[in-house]
N, C-alpha and C positions, 0 to 999 in steps of 0.2 A: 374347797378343802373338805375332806373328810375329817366329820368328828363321833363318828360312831365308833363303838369298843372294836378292836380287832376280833375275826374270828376263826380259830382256828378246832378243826377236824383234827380228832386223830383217833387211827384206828388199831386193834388190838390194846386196849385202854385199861381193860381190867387188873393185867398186875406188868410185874417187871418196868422194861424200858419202856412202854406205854405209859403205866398208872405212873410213873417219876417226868415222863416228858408233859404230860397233863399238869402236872404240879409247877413245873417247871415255867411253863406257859401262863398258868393263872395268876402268877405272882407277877405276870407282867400287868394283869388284869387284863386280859385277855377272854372273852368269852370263847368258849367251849361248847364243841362236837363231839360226845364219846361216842365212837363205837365199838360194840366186841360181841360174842356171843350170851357171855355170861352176866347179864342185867343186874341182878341183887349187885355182884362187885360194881357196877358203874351207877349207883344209887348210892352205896356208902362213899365213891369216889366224889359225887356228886354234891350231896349232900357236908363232907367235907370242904372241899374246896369252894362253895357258895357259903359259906360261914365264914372260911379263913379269909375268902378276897372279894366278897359281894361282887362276884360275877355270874353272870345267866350262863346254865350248863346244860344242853339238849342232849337226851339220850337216844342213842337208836339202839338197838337188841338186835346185830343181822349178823350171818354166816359168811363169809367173803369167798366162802370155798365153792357156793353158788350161782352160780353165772349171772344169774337178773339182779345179784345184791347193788353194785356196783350205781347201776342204772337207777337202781330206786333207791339207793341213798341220795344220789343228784337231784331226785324229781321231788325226792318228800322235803327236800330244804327251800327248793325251788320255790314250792307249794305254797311252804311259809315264809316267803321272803328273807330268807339267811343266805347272805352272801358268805362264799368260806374267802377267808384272804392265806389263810394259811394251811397247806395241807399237810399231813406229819402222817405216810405210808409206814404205820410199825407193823402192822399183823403181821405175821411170818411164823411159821417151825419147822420143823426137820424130824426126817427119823433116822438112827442108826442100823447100820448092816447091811451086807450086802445087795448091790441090787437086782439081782436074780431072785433071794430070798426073801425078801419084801413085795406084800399086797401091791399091786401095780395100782390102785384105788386111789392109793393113800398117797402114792409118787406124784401122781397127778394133782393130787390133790394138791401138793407143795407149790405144783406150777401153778395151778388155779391163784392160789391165795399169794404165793410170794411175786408173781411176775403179770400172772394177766389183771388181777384183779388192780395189782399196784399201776399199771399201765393204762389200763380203763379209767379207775377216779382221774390219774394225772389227764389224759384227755379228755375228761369232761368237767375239770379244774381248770385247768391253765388257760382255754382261751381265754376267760373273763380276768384272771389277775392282769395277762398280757393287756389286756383292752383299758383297763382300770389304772395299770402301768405301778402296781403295787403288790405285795406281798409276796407269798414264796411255797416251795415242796420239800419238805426234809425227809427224804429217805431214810430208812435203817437199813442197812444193808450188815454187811459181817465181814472182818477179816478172812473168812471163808473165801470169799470171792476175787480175793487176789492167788487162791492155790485150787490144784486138784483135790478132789475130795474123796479119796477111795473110801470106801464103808460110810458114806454119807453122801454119794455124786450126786444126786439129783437136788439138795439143800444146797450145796456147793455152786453147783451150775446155775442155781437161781439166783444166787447171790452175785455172781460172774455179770449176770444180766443186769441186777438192780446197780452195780458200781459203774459200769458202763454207760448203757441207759441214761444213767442221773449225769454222770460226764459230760456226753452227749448233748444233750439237753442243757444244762448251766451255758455250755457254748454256744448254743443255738440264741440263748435268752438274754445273752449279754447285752446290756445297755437299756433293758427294756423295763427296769423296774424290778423285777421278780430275782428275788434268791433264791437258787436251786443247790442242796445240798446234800450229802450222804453222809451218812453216820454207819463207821465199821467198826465195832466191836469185837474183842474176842470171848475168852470166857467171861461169863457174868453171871452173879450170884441173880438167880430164877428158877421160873417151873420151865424153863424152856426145855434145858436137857431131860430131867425126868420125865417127859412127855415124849422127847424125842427117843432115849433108852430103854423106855419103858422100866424104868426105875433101878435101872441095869449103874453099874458103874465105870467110870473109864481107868484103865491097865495101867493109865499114863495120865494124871491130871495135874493140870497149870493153875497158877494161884488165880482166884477171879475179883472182876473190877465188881463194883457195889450195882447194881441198877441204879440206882440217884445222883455216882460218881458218873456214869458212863450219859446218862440223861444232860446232866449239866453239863459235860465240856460239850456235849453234841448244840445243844438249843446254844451256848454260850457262840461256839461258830460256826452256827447258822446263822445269828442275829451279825455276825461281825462278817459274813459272806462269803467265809470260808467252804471250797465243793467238796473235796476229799477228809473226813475229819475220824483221824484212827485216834483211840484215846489209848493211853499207857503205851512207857516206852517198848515194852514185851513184844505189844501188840504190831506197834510198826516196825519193830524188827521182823517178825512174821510175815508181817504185808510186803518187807523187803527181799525176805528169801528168793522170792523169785528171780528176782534180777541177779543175784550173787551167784548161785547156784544152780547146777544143770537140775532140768524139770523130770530128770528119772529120780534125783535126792528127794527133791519137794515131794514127789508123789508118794514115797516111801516113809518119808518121815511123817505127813498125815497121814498114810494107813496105818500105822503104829502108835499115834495121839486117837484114833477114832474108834480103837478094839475096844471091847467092850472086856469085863471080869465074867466069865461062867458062872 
């Protein structure tokens, strides 16, 4: 029987749904993998949560948006003997506006970090849990991903990917030990939009869930092995549109939630 502390990875760590699912985790006492770009934030993250729950918290400082990250976040844990039992794919953003008008750099980018990079850790993660017959992957994924996303498609269509994928996948896994899960949010109080708008604001805005609200019902059923987990009722009305509704409305009603204020 294993009696070592769990340990779980998770990445884009520094603030929002990361820095609350980290917490989330440590309180199960859980040792901790932060990754994100921004170091000093996963140092006071760090630094906190080894006070609050005397757990061992490793930092790694990597870009996900760069192709070899993936690869050597595996090898530099490998290195030192850290098994991850738990992985928790949060990096992810988005930008607004159309996509003809957007840096094709940055679109890419999206896909880099929201799909390949999330699809890379899971294949260099999962055989060992599968083998081990223990632990699990909790996606973040977005209520995005259940609609079209006009002024935002290429976030959207990544997101299409990540809820699928994780679908997929929990199927694949069944029986084997490993929970596989996704977490779709919709709006949430973070830097994500501001990032994503470039500090622009939306024509049309929805009330938003907390980050620590949206963290906890996700880790809550993940651990209870729930695959699909929309938080707020709002939010899976939205995730339902689809199916009620012809997909020229859906299309429409997100390009009128995604305009931005001049």
């Amino acid at each position: 029987m294993n009696t070592s502390p769990e340990v779980v990875l998770v990445t884009g760590a520094s603030s929002g749904i990361g820095w609350e699912l980290a917490k989330c985790f440590a309180a199960d006492k859980s040792d901790l993998v932060l990754v994100a770009r921004n170091r000093s934030a996963l140092e006071k993250l760090s630094a906190e949560l080894q006070a609050a729950h005397g757990i061992q918290v490793h930092i790694l400082s990597a870009d996900l948006s760069r192709p070899e990250t993936p690869k050597r976040i595996f090898q530099e844990l490998s290195a030192q003997n850290i098994t991850v039992d738990v992985l928790v794919n949060n990096a992810g953003f988005g930008l607004h506006g159309e996509f003809v008008d957007l840096p094709l750099p940055g679109q890419l980018d999206i896909i880099h970090v929201n799909i390949t990079a999330l699809t890379e850790l899971t294949g260099l993660f999962l055989p060992g849990m599968i083998q081990r017959r223990r632990g699990g992957i909790l996606n973040v994924g977005s209520v995005a991903g259940f609609l079209p996303g006009p002024n935002m498609a290429v976030y959207y269509a990544s997101k299409a990917f990540v809820l699928s994928f994780t679908e997929a996948l929990a199927e694949e896994t069944s029986g084997t030990g490993v929970n596989i899960s996704v977490l779709c949010p919709g709006p949430t109080e973070s830097n994500f939009g501001n990032v994503a708008r470039g500090g622009k604001s939306r024509q049309v805005e929805r009330p938003k869930m907390s980050a620590q609200t949206v963290a906890q019902i996700g880790h809550q059923e993940f651990r209870a092995g729930k695959v699909v987990v929309v938080p707020g009722i709002s939010n899976k009305l939205l995730a339902f549109l689809p199916r009620i509704s012809p997909r020229k409305l859906a299309r429409r009603v997100v390009k009128k939630y995604n305009r931005t204020k001049k």
